[in-house]
N, C-alpha and C positions, 0 to 999 in steps of 0.2 A: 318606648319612644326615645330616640337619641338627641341631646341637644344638638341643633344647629348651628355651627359657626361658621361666623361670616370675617374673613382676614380683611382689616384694614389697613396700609400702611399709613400711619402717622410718626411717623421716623423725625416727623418737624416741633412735634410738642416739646416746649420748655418750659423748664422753672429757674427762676432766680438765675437765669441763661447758658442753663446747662439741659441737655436733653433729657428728658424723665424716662421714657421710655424707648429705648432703640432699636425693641423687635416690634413685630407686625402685632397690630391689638387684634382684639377678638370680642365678637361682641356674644352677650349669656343673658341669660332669663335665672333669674336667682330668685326663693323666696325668702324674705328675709324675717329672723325671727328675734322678740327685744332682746338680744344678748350683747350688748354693749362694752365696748372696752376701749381704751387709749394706751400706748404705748409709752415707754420712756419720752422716745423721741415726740410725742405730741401728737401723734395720728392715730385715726379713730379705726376700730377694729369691729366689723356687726358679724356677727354668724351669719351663715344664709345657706339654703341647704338648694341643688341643682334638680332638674327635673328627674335624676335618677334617683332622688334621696339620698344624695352624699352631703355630709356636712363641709360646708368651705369656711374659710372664712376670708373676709373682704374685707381690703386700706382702703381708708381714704386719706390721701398724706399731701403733706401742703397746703398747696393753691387749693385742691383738690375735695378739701373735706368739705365748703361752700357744696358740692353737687352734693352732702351726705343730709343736708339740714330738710329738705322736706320727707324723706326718710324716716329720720330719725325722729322727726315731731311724730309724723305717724304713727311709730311703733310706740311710743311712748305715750300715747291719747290711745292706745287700744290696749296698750300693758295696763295703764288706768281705770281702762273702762271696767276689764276682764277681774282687777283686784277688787273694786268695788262691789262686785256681784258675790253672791250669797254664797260659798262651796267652792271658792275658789284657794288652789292648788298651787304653791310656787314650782311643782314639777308640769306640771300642764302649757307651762311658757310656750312649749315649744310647738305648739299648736295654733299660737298667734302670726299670721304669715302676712305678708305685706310683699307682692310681687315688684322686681322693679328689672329692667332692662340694662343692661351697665356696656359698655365700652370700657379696656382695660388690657392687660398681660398679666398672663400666669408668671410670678415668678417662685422658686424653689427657696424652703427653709430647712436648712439642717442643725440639729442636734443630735444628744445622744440619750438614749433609754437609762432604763434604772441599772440594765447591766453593763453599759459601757457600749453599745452598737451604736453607732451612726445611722439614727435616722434620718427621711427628709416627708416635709407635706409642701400642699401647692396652698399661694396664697395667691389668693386676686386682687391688681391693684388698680383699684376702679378711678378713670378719668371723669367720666363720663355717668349719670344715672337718672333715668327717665322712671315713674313708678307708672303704672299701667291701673286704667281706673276701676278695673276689678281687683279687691284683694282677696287672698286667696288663703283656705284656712277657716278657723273658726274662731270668734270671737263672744265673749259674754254677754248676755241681753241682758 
């Protein structure tokens, strides 16, 4: 099954009055799992893997991180719940999934490997994040 994208222009959103994003967003179905990070620069970084089971990983930067906070309680009241249970695995994390809808742009990160090639991966930089009231995944009773 192929995710569906649906192009929006929002060519008018800004931050701090400068445009955040200047190409066409796109909206995705992400499931998100506790994998938590922040950036130098202050922006929150969640894994989230697409409905093909690719691993992404998703901004929330700025103004922006406000849409990460019901999110990210959620994953972290179910990373809780899943520790607290009897035979639980810190390799199993990734099994905790929390669906949510996002609005956003692909943009491109490159570096370089251990042997010197230029890589690049795609980061999503979500505006936008609705969670959907089924979650999706498995969680500890």
């Amino acid at each position: 099954m192929q995710t569906q994208l649906k192009y929006v222009p929002y060519t008018h959103l800004q931050t701090a009055g400068q445009r955040l994003f200047e190409e066409d967003m796109v909206s995705v179905r992400v499931q998100f799992v506790p994998r938590i990070s922040q950036t130098k620069d202050g922006d929150l970084v969640i894994r989230g893997f697409t409905q093909q089971n690719r691993a992404i990983d998703v901004v929330f930067s700025g103004d922006h991180i406000e849409a990460s906070v019901p999110l990210v309680s959620k994953l972290r009241a179910q990373l809780s719940q899943a520790q607290s249970a009897n035979g639980w695995q810190d390799a199993d994390i990734d099994i905790l999934r929390v669906t949510a809808q996002l609005e956003g742009t692909w943009r491109r990160r490159f570096s370089r490997d251990a042997e010197g090639w230029q890589t690049h991966t795609h980061l999503f930089y979500s505006v936008r994040c609705s969670l959907r009231a089924k979650t999706m995944g498995h969680t500890a009773a």
